[in-house]
Structures are given as C-alpha cells and as structure tokens.
C-alpha positions in Angstrom: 39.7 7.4 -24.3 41.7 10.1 -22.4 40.2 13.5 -20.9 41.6 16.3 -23.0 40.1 18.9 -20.6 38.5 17.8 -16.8 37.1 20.8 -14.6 36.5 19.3 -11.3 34.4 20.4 -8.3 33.8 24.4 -10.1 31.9 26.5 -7.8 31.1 30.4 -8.6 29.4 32.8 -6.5 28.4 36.5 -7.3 27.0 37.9 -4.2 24.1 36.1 -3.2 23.8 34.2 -6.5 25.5 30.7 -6.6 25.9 30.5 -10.5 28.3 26.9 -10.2 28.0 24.8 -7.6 30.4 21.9 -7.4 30.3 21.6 -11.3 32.2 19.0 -12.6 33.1 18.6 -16.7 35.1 16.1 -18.9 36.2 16.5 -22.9 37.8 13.4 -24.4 40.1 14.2 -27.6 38.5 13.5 -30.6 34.4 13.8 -29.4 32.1 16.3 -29.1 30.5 17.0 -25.8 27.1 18.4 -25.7 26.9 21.0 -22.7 23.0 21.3 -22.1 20.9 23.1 -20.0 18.1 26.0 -19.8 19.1 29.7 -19.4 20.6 30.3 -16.5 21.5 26.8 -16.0 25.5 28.0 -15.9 26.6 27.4 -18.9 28.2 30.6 -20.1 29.3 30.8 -16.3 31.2 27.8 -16.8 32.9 28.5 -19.9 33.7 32.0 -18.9 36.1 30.0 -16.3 37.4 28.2 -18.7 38.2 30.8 -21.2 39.8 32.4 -18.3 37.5 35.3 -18.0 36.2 34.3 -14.2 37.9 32.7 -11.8 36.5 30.2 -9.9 35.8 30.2 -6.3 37.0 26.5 -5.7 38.0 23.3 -8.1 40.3 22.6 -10.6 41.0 22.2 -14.6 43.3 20.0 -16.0 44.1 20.9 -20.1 46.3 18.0 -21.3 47.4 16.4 -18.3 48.8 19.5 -16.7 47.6 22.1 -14.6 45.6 24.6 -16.0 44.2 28.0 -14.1 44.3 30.8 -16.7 44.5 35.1 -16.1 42.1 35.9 -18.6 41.1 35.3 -22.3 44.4 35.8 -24.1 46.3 33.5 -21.5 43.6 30.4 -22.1 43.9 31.1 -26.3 47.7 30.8 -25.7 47.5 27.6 -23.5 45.0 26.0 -26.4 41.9 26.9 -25.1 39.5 28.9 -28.2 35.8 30.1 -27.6 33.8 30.5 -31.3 30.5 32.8 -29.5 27.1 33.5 -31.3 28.0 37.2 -31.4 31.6 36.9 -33.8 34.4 38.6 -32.6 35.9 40.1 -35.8 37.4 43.3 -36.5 35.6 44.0 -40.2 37.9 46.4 -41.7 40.9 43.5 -41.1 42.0 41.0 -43.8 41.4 37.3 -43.1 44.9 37.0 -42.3 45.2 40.0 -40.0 41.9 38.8 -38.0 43.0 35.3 -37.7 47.1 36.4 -36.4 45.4 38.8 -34.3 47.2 38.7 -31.0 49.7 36.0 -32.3 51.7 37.7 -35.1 54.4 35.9 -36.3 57.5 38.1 -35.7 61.1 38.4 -37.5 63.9 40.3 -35.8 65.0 43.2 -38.2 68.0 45.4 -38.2 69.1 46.7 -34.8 66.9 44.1 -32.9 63.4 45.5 -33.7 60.2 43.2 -34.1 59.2 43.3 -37.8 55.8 41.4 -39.0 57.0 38.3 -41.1 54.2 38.4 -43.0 55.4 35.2 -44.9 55.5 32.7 -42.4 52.1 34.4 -41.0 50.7 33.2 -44.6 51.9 29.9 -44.5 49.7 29.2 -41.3 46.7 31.0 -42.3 46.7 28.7 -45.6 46.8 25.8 -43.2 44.5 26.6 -41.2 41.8 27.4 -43.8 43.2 24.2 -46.0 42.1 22.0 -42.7 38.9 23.6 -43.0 38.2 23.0 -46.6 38.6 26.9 -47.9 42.1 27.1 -49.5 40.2 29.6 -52.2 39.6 32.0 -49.3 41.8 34.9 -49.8 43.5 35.6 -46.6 44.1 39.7 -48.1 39.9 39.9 -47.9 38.7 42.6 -45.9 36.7 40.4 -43.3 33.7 43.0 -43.9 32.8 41.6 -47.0 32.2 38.2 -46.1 29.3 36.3 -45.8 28.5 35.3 -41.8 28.9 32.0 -42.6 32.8 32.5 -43.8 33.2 34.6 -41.0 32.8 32.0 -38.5 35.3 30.1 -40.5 37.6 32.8 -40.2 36.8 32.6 -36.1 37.2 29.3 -36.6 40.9 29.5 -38.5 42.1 31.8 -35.6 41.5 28.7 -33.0 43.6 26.7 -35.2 46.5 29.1 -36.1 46.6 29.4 -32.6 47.0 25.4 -32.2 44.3 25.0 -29.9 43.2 21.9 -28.2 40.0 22.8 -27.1 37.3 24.9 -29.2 33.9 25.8 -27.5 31.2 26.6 -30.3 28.3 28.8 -28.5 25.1 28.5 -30.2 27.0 29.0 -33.6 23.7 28.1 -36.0 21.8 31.1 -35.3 22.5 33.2 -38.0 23.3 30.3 -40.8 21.1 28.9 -43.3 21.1 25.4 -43.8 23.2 25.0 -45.9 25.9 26.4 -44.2 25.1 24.4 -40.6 25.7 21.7 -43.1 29.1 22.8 -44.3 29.8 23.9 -40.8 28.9 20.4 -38.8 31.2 18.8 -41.6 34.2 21.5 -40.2 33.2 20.5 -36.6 33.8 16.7 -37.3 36.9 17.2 -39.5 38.3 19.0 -36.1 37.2 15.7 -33.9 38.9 13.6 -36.4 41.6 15.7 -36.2 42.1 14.8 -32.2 40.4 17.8 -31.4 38.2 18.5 -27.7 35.2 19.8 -29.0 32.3 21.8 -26.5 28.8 22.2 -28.4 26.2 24.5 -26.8 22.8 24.5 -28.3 19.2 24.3 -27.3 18.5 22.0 -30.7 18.3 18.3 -29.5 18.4 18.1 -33.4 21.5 19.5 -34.0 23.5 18.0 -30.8 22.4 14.6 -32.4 23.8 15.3 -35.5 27.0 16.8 -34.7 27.9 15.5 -30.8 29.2 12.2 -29.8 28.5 12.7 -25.6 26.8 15.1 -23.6 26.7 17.0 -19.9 23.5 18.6 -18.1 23.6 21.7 -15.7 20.6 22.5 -14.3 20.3 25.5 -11.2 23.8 26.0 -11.9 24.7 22.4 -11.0 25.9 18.8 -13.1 22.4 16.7 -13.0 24.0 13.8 -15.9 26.6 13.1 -18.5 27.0 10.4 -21.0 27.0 8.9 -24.4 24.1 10.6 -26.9 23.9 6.8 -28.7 21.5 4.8 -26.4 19.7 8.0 -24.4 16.2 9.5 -25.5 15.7 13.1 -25.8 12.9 12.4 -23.3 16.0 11.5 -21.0 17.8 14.4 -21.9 15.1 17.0 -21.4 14.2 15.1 -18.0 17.9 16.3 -16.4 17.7 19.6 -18.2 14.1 21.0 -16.7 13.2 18.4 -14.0 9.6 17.4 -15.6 8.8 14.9 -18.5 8.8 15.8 -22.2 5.2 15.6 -22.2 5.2 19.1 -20.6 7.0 21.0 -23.1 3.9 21.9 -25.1 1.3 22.4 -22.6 -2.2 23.1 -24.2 -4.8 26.0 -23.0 -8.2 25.7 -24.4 -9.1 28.5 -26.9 -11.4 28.7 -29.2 -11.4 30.8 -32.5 -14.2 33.4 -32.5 -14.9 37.2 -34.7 -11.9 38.2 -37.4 -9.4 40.7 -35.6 -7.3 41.3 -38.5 -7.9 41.4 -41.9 -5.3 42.0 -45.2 -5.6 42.1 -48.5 -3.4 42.2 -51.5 -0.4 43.3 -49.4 2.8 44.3 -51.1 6.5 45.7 -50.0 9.1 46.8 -51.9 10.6 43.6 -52.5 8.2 41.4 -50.2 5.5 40.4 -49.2 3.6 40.3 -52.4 0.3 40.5 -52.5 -0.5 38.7 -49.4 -4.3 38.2 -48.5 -5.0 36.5 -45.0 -7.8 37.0 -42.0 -6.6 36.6 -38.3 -9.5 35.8 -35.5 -9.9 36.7 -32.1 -8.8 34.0 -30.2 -6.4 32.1 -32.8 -2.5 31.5 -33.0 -2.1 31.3 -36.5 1.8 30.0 -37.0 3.7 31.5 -40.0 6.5 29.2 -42.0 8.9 29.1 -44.7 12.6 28.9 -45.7 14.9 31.5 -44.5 13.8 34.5 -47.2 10.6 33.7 -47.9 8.9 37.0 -46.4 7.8 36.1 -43.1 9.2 38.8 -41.4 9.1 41.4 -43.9 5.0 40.6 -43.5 5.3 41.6 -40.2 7.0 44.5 -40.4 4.6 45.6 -42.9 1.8 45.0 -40.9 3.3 46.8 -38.1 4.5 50.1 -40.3 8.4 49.3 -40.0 8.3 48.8 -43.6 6.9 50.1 -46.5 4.1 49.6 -48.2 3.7 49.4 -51.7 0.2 48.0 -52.1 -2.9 46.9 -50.3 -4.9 47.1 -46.5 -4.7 46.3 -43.8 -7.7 46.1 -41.8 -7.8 45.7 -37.7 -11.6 45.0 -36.5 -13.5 47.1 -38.6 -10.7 50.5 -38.6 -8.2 50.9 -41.2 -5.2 52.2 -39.1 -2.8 54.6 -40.9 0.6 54.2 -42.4 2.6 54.8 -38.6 4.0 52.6 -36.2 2.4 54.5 -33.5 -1.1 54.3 -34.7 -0.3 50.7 -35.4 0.0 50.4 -31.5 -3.1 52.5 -30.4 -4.9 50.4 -33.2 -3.9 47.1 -31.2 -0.5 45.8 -33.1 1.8 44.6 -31.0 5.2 43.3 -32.4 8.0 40.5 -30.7 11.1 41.0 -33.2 13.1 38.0 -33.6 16.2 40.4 -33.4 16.1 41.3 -29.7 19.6 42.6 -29.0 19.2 45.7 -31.8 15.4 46.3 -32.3 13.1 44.3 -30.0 15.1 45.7 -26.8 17.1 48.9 -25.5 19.7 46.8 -23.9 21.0 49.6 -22.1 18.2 50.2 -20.5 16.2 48.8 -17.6 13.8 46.5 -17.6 10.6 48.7 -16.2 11.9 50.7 -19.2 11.8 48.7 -21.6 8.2 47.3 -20.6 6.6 50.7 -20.6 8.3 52.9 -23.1 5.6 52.0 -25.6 3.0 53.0 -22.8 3.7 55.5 -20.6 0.4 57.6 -20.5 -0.9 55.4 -17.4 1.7 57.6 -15.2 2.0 60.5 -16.8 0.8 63.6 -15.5 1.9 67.2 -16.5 5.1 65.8 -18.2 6.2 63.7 -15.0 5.8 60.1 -13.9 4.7 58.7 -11.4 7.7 56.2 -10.8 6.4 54.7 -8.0 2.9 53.5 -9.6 4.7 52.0 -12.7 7.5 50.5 -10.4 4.7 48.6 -8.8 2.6 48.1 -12.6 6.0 46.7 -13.9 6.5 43.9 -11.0 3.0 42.5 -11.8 4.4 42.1 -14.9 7.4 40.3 -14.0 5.8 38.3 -11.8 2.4 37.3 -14.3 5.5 36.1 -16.6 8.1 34.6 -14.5 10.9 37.4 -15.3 13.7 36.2 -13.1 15.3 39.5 -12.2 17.6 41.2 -9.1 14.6 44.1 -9.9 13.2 46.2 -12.3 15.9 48.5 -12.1 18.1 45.4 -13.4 19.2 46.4 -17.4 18.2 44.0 -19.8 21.4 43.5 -20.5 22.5 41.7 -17.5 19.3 39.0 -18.2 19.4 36.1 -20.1 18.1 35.7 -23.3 14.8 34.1 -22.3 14.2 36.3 -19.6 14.7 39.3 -22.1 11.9 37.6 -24.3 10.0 37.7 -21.6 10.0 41.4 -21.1 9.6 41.7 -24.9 6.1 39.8 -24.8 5.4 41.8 -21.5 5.5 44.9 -23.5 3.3 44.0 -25.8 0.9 42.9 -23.3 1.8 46.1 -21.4 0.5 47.9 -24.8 -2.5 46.4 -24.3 -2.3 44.7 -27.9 -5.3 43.1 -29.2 -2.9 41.6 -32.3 0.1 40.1 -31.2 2.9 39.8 -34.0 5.7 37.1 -32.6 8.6 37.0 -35.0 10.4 33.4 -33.9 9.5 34.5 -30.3 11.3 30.7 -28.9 14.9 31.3 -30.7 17.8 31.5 -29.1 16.2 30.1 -25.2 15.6 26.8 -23.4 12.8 24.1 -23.6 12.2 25.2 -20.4 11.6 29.2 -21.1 9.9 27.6 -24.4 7.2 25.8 -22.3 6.7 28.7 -20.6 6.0 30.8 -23.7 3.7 28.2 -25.3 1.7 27.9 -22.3 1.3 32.2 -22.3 0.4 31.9 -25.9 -2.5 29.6 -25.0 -3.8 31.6 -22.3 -3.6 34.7 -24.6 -5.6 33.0 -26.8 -8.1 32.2 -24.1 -8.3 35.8 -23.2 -9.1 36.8 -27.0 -5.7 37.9 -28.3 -4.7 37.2 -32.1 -1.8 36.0 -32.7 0.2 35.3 -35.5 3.4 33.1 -34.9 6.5 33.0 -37.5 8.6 30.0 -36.6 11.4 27.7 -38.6 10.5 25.5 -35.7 8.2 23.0 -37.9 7.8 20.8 -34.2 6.2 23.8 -32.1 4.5 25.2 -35.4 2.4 21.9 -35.2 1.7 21.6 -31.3 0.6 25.2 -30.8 -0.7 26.8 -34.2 -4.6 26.3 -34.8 -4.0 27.2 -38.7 -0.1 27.1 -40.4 0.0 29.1 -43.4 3.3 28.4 -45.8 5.3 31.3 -47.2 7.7 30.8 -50.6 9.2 33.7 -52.4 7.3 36.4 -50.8 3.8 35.2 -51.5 1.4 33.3 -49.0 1.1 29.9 -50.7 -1.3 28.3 -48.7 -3.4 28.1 -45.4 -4.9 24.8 -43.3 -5.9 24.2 -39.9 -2.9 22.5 -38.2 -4.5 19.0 -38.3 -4.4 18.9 -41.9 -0.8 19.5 -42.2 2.6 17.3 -41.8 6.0 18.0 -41.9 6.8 16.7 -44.9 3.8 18.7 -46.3 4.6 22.2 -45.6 8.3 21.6 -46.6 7.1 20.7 -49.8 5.1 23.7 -50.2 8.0 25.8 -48.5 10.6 24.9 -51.5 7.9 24.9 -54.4 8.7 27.8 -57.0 
C-alpha cells in the first residue's frame, strides 16, 4: 500500500530544547495511523510542521508523491493537508456553510470583473461534504452557535473535505463527546479511510486507537522509538515504546490504610443535582466516584467545595461545619482539581508560582508585600516534589503541557495545605506516563493522611487505585463497596439503572 504522506528525518529545535530529533512518519491511503506518545513526546511539534505552522530545522515531507514544504496553515489546507484539534476552530455566529467555505469561497465574476460569492455552487459542496458524512439534514444556513459539540466537529470535519483534503489529523477529538457520539464519529473516521483517505489519530486511549486505527507510530523524548500494524502488538508492547518501563508500572501501589472520618455529608441537594447525597470520607482513603456523563459527579464536587449551590443538607469536615464560601471551604481543608483546567482549574495567563500560591499567599505576606524571593524558592520544592517539567516558575502555564499543568493544579492544593482533596477526572486529557505519576502521588497522599475523593469515567484506574467506588445515576449516590467487591460490568450496571 502506497505512503500518502512520508516526513523523513524531521528535526526541531527551540533554543536549547530539541523537541524532533530525526523523526520520521509514514500514512498509507486508506488506514489510520495511531501517533502515540506521552506529553511532551513531540507530537503537536510534529504536526505543527506538518500543518505548516513550524518549519523544520532538517528533513523532508512528501504529500502524494510530490514535494511538500508548506508557509503556514492556510498553504498546507490548500495543498490537502486538514488538522480537526480538541479545541474547535469555529467562528459561532457563522452558518455551517459559511464556517465550512471559510477561506475557500467559491467565487463568480460579476459585472465589471468584480469577485461576487456564488453562493450556489458553495452549497452544492457543503451538501457533499455533509452527505459523505451521513448529515444531509444538517442545514448548512444554521448559525454554528447552536449546535451541539458533537455536530460541530462534523462541521470541522466538512471543512477538510470541501477543501478536498488528503490528509486529516484528528487531535484528541473524544474529549468533550459522549458515547454516543465517539460512536457516530469513529463510524465518520472509517467512512473517510474507505474513502482513500490518510488518516492521523492522536489519543492517550489504547481503547479507542484499537477501535478506530489500523497502524500506529511512537515518539518518545521527541524521537520515533516504533511503528507498525495495531493487529498482532499488545498494549503492553505499545506502552513499552511510549514510557520505556513495563505495563506493570502504570498503577504503582503505596500502602495506606483507612483510619478516623474526615468528611462527612448528609442529605445533600443542588438545584438540579446532587440529590440528597449521604456519604463519609476517612482519613487516609481514595474513595473513586463513577457514573455516566450527567450523572452528578461533578456537580457533587462543586457543592462540596461552595461553587454551587446548595439547596439542602451538611456538610461536615472533622467535627466543624464550614460555612456556605469557597474560601472558608479552603481554610476548612477542601481542596478542589477541576476537570476543566484551561477555564477554571488554571489562570493560563499566568505563571506557574502564581498559580500554585494564589490560593495561599499568607506564608509571604507581610504589610501588603511579598516576599518573592521566599515563595520563589517554596514554589521550586513544589515543582520538584512533583516532577513539574518547566524552563522556571516564571514559565506561564500556558506554555506547559497539559500534564504538567495538572501537576501544578494538584500542587496547589497541596500548597493549600488541604486535608480533603476533591480530584474531578484529575488523569484526562495526559499520558500513561504523567498518569503513573499521579497514581503513585495519590497513594503517598493517602499515606500521609489525605482524603480523597476521585471522579473518574476511567472504570480501569477507578479499580487499581480506589479503596471504595461509589456509583452515581441521575443525581443520586446509588451505591458504595470497597473496590474488591466491584467489577466492571457491575458498576456499569448500576451506572445505567433508572
């Protein structure tokens, strides 16, 4: 089968980082590759030189047997080159159509040779384009604003194709879809394959490359470590080239032991959820929180932690009953990790010693200054306790990747000096590698006496790290066991009950 896209011997450099280093890719038409590898690994470095938006400091790329070395973005769409991110790049206030022409209007010549919009030949290819991907009903006049994120996508989606692209790179494109529409959109990935098309999957789900993907490449330090057919290679292969140790490491174990009850609730209510949810929380115990998408998890949290409010019942920390603020929350020894990073959990502007301290600051204050230098130094233990790879804490969190910024998150917290630690899907989003690392802190917070309580859709790393699951359905706390008394299957079952 013929290479629709090679990159060959890509190497990047920014400063004194090496982010490629003789980086070699292949993408036969009609498969889906699999590009794997932790944060920081150079993934989005390598993509970024193939969209065009970096150019590389040595190699080559072929795009259908010819030469290809685009300017920028707009020069790699027009030579068939699409990127679909996790962040969509949609202007809401558009129609479909005008969101998916964007950039590549189709133009009539009117009187006295100016450009006019032919808005009827425009429609003709937005019709085939959302006809290939099974949504002729989709009205192409729709401001894009009012869809659903799923349709959205599609619409990103529609734009590769009206742009006859040959090669479409979905980045992490599941994290913010239900199941159901991963489903409908793994059935639009494959009806693109079939259709001849060079497909580039990025995802940290072993699950979902093995349901969607056909092949698969591994960077690893910015570097290709292997390549292959998925059919015939073990996830214990794969996860061997993508952090260097065996599978057996990925849920390292801490001895804890549950001892007195930290936190206590009873009866608690929201406006529209949790409802009446009653559960106890011990000193030294990760107790993991699941359910469907919807079923109050997070709205718990943010109850417990004053960012929403409450209708009904206590909550109780030791033997206090905290009041109805955030901030007394956090002198009362709640600490929240919101799954939503970029907009709540993080001021991405901001640096990272910022962003660790903001919640505490009164260790260097004095007479409204602070002492920079103390916390400067305060903030690198920090760092280094949790393996923050960063130019400095100066460095915004911005510029990190996404499992180093969950790092600083949990930092904070521990910063705080939280007793209760609140970790809303704490793993999503970063490598098996970062994962590790967080399962093994978890532990050893446990050892030190921290409570936690752990929402996850991640039924695999519920089991191998929670002592106790309790399953949520429809706002209300169905039920509680230690771990060992749960399967799979089990908690699905009461997950969907009504």
């Amino acid at each position: 089968m013929s290479d629709l896209l090679s990159m060959t011997g890509i190497s990047k450099r920014f400063g004194a980082t090496q982010a490629l280093s003789d980086v070699s890719l292949s993408v036969p038409a009609g498969r889906v590759l699999a590009l794997i590898g932790e944060n920081g690994a150079g993934k989005s470095t390598l993509m970024k030189v193939l969209s065009g938006a970096h150019a590389p400091d040595a190699g080559t790329m072929q795009l259908a047997n010819r030469s290809y070395s685009p300017h920028g973005p707009h020069d790699a769409r027009l030579a068939g080159v699409s990127m679909i991110y996790q962040e969509l790049n949609l202007a809401p206030d558009l129609s479909v159509e005008d969101n998916i022409m964007l950039g590549q209007e189709s133009r009539r010549f009117g009187i006295a040779g100016f450009a006019l919009l032919d808005r009827s030949a425009q429609r003709q290819k937005v019709r085939q384009a959302l006809e290939l991907l099974g949504h002729p009903d989709l009205r192409p006049e729709t401001p894009v604003g009012e869809l659903s994120i799923a349709v959205q996508q599609l619409v990103e989606i529609a734009r590769a194709l009206a742009a006859d692209s040959k090669v479409i790179v979905f980045d992490e494109p599941t994290s913010s879809l239900t199941k159901q529409d991963v489903e409908h959109l793994f059935a639009v990935i494959r009806k693109l394959r079939d259709a001849g098309l060079g497909i580039v999957y990025i995802s940290h789900f072993l699950e979902e490359i093995r349901q969607v993907c056909d092949c698969y490449a591994v960077l690893r330090d910015g570097r290709s470590v292997g390549s292959g057919d998925l059919a015939g290679t073990t996830d214990a292969q794969i996860v061997s080239l993508m952090v260097g140790r065996g599978v057996a490491e990925l849920f390292p174990t801490v001895p804890h032991s549950a001892g007195e009850v930290l936190l206590t609730i009873k009866n608690l209510s929201g406006q529209r959820s949790p409802q009446g949810v009653s559960l106890e929380v011990r000193r030294g115990e990760i107790l993991g929180l699941s359910g469907l998408i919807g079923a109050g998890r997070t709205e718990l949290l943010r109850c417990l932690f004053a960012l929403d409010p409450v209708t009904s019942g206590t909550v109780t920390i030791g033997t206090l009953s905290p009041g109805q603020s955030t901030r007394r929350r956090i002198r009362a020894g709640l600490g929240l990790v919101s799954e939503d990073r970029k907009t709540e959990g993080l001021a991405q502007t901001r640096t990272i010693a910022d962003n660790l301290t903001y919640s505490r600051l009164q260790p260097y204050a004095r007479f409204g200054w602070l002492d920079l230098r103390r916390r400067t130094e305060e903030v690198a233990c920090w760092m280094q306790r949790l393996q923050v790879k960063a130019a400095s804490s100066e460095q915004t969190i911005g510029e990190l990747s996404g499992g180093n910024q969950q790092k600083v998150a949990i930092a904070r917290v521990l910063h705080q000096q939280a007793d209760i630690l609140l970790l809303d899907e704490p793993t999503r989003g970063i490598d098996v590698g970062t994962k590790s690392e967080i399962y093994r802190l978890m532990g050893e917070l446990a050892a030190e006496g921290k409570a936690i309580l752990f929402v996850s859709s991640y039924l695999t790393e519920l089991m191998a790290v929670c002592d106790r699951i309790g399953v949520m359905s429809r706002g209300q706390l169905r039920e509680v066991r230690p771990t060992c008394d749960w399967t799979e299957e089990a908690i699905m079952s009461v997950a969907v009950t009504m």
